[in-house]
N, CA, C and O atoms as a Tripos MOL2 file, in Angstrom:
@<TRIPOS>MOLECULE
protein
  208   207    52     0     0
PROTEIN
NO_CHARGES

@<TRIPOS>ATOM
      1 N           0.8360   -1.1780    0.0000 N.3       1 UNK1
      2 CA          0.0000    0.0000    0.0000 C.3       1 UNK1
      3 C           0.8790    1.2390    0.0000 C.2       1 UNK1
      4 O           2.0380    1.2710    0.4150 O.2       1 UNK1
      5 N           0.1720    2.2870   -0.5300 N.am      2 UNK2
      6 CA          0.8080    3.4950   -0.5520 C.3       2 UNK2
      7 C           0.9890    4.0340    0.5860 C.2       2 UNK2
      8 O           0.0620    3.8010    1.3620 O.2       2 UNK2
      9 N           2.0620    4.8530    1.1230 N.am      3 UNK3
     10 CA          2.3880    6.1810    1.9140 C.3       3 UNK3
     11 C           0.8530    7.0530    2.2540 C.2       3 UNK3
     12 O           0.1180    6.9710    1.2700 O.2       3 UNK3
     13 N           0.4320    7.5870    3.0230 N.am      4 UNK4
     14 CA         -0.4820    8.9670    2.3980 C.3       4 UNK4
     15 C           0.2610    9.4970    3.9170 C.2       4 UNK4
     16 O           0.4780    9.2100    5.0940 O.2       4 UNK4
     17 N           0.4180   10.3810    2.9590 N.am      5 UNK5
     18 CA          0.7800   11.6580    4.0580 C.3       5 UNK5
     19 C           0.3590   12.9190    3.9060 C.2       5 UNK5
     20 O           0.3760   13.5930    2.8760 O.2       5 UNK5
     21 N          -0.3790   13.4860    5.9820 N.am      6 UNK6
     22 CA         -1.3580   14.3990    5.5120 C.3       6 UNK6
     23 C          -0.6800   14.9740    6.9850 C.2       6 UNK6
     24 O          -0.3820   14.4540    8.0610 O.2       6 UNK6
     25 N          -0.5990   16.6280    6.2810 N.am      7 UNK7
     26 CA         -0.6160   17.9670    7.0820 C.3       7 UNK7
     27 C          -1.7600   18.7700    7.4400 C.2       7 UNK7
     28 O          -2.5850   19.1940    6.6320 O.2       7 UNK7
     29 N          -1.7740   18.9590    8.6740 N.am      8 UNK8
     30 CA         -2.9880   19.3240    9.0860 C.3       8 UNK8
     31 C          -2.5490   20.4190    9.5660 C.2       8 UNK8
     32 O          -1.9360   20.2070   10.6120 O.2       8 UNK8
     33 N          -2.5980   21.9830    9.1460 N.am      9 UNK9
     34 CA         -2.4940   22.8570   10.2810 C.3       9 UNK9
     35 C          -3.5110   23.8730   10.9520 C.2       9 UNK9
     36 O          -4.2690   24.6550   10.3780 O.2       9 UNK9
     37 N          -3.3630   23.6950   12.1130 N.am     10 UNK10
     38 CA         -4.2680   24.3560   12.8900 C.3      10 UNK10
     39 C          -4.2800   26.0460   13.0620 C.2      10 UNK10
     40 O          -3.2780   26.5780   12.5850 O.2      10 UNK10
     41 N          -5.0140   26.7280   13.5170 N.am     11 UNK11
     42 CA         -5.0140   27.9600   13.6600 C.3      11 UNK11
     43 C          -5.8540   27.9860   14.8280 C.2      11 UNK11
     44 O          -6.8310   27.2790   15.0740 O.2      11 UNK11
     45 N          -5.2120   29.1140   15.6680 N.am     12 UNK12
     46 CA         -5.5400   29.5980   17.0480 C.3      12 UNK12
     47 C          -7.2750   30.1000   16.6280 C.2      12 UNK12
     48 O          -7.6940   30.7900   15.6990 O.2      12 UNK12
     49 N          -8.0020   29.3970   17.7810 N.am     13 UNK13
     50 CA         -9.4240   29.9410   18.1280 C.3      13 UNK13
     51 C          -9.4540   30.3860   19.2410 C.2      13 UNK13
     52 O          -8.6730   30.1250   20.1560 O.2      13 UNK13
     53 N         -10.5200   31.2190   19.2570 N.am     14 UNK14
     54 CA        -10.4880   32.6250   20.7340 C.3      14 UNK14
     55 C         -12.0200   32.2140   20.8370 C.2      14 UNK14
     56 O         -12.9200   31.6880   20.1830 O.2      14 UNK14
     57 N         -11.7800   32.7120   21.9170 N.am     15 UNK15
     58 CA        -13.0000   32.6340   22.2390 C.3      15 UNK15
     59 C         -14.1910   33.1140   21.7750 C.2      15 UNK15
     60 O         -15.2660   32.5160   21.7280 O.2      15 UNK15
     61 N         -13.8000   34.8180   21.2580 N.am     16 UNK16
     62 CA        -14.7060   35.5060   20.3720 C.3      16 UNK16
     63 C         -15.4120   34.7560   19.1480 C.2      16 UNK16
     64 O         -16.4690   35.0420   18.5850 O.2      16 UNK16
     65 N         -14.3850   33.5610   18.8670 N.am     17 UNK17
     66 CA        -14.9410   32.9530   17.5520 C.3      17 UNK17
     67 C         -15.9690   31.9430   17.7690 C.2      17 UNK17
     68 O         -16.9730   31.7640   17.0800 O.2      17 UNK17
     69 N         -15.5370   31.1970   18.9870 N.am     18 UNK18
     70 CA        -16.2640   30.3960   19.4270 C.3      18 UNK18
     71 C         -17.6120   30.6700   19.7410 C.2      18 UNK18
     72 O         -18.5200   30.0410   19.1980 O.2      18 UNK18
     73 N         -17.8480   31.6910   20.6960 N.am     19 UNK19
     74 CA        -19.0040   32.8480   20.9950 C.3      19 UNK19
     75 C         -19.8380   33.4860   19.6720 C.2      19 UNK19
     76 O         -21.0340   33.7740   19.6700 O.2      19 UNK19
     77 N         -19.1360   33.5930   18.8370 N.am     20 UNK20
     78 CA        -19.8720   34.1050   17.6450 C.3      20 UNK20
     79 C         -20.4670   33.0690   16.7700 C.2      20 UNK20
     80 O         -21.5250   33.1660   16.1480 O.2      20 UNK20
     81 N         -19.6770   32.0990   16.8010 N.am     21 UNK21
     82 CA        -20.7120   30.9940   16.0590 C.3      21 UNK21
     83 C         -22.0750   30.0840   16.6410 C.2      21 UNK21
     84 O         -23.0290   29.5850   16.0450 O.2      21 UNK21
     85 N         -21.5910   30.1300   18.4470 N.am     22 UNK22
     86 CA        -22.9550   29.5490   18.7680 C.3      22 UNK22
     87 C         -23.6170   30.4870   18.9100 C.2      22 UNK22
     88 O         -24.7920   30.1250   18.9760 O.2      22 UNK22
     89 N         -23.4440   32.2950   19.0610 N.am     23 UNK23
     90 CA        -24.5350   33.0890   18.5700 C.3      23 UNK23
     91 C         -25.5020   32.8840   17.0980 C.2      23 UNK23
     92 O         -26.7200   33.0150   16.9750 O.2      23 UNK23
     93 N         -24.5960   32.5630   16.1920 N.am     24 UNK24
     94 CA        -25.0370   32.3290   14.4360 C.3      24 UNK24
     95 C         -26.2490   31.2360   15.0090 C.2      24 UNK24
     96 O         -27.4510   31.4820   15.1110 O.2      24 UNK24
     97 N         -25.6660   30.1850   15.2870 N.am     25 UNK25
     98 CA        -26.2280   28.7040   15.4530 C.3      25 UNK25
     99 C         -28.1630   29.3660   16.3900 C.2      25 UNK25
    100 O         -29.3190   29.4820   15.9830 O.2      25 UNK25
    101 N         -27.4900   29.5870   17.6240 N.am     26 UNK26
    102 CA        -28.7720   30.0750   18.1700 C.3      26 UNK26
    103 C         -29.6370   31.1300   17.3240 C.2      26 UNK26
    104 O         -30.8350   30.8890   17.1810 O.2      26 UNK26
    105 N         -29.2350   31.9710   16.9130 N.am     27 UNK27
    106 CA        -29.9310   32.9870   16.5910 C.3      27 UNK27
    107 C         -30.8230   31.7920   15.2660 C.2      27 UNK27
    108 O         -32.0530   31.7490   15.2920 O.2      27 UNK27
    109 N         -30.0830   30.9760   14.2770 N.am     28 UNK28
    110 CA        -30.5370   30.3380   13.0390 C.3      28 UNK28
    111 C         -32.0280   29.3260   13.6130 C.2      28 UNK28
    112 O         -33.1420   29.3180   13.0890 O.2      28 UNK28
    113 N         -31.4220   28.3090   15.2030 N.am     29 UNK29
    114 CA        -32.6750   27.9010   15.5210 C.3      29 UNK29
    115 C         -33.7490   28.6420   16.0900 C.2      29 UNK29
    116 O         -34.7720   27.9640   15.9930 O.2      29 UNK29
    117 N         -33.9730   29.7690   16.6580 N.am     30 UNK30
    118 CA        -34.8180   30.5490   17.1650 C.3      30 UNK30
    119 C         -35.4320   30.8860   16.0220 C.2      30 UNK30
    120 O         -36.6540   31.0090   16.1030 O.2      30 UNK30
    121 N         -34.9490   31.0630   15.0220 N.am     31 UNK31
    122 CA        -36.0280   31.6640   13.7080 C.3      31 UNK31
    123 C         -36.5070   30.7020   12.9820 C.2      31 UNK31
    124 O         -37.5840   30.8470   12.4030 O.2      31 UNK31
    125 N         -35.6040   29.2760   12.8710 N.am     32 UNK32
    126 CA        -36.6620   28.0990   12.4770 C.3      32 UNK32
    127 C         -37.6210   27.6610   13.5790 C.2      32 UNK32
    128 O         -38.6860   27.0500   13.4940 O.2      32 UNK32
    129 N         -36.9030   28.1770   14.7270 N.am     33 UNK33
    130 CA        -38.3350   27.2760   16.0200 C.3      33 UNK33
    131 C         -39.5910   28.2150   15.5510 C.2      33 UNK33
    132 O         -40.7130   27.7570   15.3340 O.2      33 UNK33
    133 N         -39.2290   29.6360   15.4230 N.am     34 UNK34
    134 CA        -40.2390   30.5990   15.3700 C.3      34 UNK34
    135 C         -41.6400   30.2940   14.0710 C.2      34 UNK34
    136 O         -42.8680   30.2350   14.1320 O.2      34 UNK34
    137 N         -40.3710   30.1340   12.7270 N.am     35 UNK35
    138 CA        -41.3690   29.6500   11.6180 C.3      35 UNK35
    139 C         -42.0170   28.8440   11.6040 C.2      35 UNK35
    140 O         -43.0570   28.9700   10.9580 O.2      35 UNK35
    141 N         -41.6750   27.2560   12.4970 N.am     36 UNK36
    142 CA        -42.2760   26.1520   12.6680 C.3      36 UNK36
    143 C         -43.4330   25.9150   13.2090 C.2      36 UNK36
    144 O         -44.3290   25.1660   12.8200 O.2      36 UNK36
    145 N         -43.3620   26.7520   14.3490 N.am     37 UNK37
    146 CA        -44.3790   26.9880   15.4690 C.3      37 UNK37
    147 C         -45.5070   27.9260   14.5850 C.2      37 UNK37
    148 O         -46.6070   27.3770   14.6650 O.2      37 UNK37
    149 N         -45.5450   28.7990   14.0120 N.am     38 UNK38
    150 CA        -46.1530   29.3900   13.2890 C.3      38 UNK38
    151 C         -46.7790   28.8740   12.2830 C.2      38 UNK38
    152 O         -47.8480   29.3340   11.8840 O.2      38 UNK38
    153 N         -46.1230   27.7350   11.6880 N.am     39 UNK39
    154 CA        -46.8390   26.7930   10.1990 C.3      39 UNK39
    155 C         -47.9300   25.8510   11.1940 C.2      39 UNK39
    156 O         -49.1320   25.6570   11.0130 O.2      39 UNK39
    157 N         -47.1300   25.4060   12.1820 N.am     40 UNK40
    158 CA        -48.0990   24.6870   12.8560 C.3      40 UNK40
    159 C         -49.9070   24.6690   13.7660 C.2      40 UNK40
    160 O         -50.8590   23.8940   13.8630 O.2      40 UNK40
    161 N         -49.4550   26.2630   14.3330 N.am     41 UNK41
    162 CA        -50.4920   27.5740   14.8060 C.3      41 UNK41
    163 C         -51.3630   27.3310   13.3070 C.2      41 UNK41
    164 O         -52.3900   26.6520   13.2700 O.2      41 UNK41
    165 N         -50.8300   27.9360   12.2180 N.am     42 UNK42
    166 CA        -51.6860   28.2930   11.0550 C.3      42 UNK42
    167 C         -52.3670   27.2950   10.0960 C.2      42 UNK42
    168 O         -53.2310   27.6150    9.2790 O.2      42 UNK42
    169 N         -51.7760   25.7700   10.3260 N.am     43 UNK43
    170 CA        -52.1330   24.4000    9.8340 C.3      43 UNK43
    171 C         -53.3210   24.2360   11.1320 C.2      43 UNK43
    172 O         -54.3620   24.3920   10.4920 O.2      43 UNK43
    173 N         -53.6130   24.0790   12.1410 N.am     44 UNK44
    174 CA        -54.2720   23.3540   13.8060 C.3      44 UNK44
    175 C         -56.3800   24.6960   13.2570 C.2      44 UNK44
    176 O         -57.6080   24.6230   13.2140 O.2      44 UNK44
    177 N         -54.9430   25.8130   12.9760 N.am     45 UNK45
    178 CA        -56.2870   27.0380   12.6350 C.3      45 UNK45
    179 C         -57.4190   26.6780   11.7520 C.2      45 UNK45
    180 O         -58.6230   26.5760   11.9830 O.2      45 UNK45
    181 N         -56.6470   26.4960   10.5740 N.am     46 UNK46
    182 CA        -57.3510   26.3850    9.1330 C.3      46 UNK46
    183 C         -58.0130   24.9300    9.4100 C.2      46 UNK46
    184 O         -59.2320   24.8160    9.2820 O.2      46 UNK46
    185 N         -57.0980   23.6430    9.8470 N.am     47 UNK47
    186 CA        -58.0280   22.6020   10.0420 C.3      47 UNK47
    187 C         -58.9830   23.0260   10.8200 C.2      47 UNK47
    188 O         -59.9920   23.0350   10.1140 O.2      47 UNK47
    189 N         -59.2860   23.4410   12.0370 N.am     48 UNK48
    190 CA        -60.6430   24.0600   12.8200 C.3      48 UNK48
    191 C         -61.1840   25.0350   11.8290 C.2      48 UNK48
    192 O         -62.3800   25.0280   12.1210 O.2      48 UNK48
    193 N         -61.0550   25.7920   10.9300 N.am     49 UNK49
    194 CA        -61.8040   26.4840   10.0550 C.3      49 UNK49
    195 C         -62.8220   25.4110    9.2540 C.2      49 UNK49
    196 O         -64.0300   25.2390    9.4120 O.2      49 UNK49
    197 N         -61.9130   24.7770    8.3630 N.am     50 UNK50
    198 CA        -62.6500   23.5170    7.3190 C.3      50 UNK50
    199 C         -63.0070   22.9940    7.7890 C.2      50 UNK50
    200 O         -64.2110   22.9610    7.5370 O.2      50 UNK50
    201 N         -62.5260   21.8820    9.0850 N.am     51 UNK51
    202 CA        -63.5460   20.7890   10.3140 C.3      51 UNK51
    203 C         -63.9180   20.8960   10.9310 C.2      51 UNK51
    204 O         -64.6330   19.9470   11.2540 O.2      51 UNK51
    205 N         -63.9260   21.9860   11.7560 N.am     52 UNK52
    206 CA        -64.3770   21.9600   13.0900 C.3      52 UNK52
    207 C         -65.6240   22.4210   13.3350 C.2      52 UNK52
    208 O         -66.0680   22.4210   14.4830 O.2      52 UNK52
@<TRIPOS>BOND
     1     1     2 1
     2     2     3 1
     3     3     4 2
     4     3     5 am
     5     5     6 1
     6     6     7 1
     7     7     8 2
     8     7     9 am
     9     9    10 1
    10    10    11 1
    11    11    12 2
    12    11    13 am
    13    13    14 1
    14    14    15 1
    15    15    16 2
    16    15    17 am
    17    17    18 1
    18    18    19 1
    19    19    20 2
    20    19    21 am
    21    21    22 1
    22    22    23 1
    23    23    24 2
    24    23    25 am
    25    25    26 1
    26    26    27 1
    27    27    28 2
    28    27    29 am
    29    29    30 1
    30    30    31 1
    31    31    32 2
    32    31    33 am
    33    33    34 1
    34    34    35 1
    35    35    36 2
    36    35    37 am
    37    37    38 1
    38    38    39 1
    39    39    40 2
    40    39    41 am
    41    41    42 1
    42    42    43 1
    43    43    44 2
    44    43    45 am
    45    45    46 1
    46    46    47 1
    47    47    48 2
    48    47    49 am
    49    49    50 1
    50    50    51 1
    51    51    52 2
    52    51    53 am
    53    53    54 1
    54    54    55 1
    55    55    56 2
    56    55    57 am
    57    57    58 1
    58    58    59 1
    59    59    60 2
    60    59    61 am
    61    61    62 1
    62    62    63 1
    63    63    64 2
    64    63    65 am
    65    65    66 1
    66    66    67 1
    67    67    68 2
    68    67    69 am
    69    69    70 1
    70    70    71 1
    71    71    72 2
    72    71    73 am
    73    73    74 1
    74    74    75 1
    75    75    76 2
    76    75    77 am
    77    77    78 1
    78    78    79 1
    79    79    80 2
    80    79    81 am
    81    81    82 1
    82    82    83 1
    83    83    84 2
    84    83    85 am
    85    85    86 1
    86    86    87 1
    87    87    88 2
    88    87    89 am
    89    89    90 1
    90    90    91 1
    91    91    92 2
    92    91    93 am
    93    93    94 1
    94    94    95 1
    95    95    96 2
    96    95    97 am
    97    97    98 1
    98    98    99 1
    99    99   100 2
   100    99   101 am
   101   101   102 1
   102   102   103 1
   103   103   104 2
   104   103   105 am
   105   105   106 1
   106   106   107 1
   107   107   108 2
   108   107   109 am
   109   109   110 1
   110   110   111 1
   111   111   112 2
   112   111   113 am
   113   113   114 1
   114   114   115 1
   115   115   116 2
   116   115   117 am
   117   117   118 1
   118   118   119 1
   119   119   120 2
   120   119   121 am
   121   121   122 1
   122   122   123 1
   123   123   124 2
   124   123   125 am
   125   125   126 1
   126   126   127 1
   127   127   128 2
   128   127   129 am
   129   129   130 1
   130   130   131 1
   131   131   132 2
   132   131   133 am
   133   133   134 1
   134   134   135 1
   135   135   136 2
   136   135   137 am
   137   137   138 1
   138   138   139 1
   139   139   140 2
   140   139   141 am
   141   141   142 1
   142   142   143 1
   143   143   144 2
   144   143   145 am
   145   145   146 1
   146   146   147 1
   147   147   148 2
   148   147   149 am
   149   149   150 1
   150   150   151 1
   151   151   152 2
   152   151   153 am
   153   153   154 1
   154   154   155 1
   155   155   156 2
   156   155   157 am
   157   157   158 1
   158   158   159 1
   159   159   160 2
   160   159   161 am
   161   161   162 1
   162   162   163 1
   163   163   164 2
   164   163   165 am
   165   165   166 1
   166   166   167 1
   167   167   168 2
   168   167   169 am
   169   169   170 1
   170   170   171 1
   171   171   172 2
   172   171   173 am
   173   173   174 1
   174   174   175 1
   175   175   176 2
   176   175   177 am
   177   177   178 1
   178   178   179 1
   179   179   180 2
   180   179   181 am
   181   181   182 1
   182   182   183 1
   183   183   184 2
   184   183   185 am
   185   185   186 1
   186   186   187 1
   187   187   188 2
   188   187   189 am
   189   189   190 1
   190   190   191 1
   191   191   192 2
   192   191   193 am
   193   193   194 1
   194   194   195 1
   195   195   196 2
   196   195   197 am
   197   197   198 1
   198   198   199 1
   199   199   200 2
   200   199   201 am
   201   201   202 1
   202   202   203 1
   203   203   204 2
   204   203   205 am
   205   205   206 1
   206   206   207 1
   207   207   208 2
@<TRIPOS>SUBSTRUCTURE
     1 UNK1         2 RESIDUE 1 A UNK
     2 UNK2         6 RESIDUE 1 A UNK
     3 UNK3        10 RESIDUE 1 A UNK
     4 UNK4        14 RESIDUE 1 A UNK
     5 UNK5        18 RESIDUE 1 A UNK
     6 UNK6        22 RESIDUE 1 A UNK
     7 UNK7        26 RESIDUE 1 A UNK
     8 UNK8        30 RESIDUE 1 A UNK
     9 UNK9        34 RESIDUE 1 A UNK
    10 UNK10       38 RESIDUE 1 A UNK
    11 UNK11       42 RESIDUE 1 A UNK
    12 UNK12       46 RESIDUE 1 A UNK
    13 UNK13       50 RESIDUE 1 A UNK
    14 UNK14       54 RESIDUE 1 A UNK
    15 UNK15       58 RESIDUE 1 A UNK
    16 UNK16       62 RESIDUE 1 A UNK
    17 UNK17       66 RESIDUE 1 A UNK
    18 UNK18       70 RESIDUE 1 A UNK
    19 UNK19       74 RESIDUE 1 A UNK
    20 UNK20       78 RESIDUE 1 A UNK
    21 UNK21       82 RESIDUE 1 A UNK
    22 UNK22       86 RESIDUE 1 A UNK
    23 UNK23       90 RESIDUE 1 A UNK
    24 UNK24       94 RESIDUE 1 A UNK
    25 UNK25       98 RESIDUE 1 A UNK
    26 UNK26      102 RESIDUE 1 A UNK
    27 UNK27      106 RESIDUE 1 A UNK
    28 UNK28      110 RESIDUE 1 A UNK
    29 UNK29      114 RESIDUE 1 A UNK
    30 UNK30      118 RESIDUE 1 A UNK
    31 UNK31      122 RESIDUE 1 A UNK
    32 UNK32      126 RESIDUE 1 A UNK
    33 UNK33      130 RESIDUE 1 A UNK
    34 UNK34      134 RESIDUE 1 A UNK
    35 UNK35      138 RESIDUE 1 A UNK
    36 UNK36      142 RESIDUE 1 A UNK
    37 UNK37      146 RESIDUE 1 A UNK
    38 UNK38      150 RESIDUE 1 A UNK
    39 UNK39      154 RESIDUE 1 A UNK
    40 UNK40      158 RESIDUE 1 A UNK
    41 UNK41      162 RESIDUE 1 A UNK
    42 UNK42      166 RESIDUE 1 A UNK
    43 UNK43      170 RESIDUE 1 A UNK
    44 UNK44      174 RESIDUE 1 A UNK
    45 UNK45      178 RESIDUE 1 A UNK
    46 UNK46      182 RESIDUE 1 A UNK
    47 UNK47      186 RESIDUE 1 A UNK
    48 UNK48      190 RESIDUE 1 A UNK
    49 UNK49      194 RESIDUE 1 A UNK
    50 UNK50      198 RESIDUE 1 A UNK
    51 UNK51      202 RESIDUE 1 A UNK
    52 UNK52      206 RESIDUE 1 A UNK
């Protein structure tokens, strides 16, 4: 079998970076929890409109 040879180099993370991406992350699920909850509200509605 072949050799493989692999360089990996790293670069310093701070904390700021760290902090800023689980801000991204949170902020991304709060606006899908928000839309979800809302399709769901507006699907529960309309079925009680047509069936209920």
């Amino acid at each position: 079998m072949a050799e493989l040879s692999q360089h990996v180099e790293f670069s310093e993370v701070t904390s700021d970076d760290i902090l800023e991406n689980r801000r991204a992350g949170w902020e991304t699920f709060t606006r899908s929890a928000t839309w979800g909850i809302g399709a769901i509200a507006l699907t529960l509605v309309l079925l009680y409109v047509l069936w209920g």
